[in-house]
C-alpha positions in Angstrom: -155.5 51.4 14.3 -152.3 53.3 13.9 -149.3 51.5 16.3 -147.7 53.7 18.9 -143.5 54.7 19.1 -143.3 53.6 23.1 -145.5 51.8 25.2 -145.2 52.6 28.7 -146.1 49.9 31.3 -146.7 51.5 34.8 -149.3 49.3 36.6 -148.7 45.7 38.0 -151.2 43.5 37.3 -150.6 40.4 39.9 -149.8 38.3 37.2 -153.2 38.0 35.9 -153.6 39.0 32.0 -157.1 39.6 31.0 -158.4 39.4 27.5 -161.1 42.1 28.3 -159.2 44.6 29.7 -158.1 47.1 27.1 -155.0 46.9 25.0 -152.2 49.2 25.1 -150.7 48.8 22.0 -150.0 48.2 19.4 -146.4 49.4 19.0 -145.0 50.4 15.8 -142.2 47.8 14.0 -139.1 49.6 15.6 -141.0 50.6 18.6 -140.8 50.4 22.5 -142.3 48.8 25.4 -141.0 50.4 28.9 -142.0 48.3 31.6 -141.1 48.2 35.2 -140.8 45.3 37.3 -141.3 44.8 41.1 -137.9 44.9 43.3 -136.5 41.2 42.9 -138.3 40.1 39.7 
């Protein structure tokens, strides 16, 4: 699997990381991962 430039992370998940749900990498060496956080994380 070839890695990606940018990973964008645009859903909130509760907290809860689940090893079944599907990955959204991986990210290149020198890549990015863009996340945004909930107001007052």
């Amino acid at each position: 699997m070839k890695g990606k430039e940018t990973i964008l992370v645009n859903e909130f998940i509760n907290g809860v990381l689940d090893p079944e749900d599907e990955m959204l990498g991986p990210v290149k060496d020198g890549g990015h991962i863009v996340a945004n956080t909930t107001p007052g994380c």
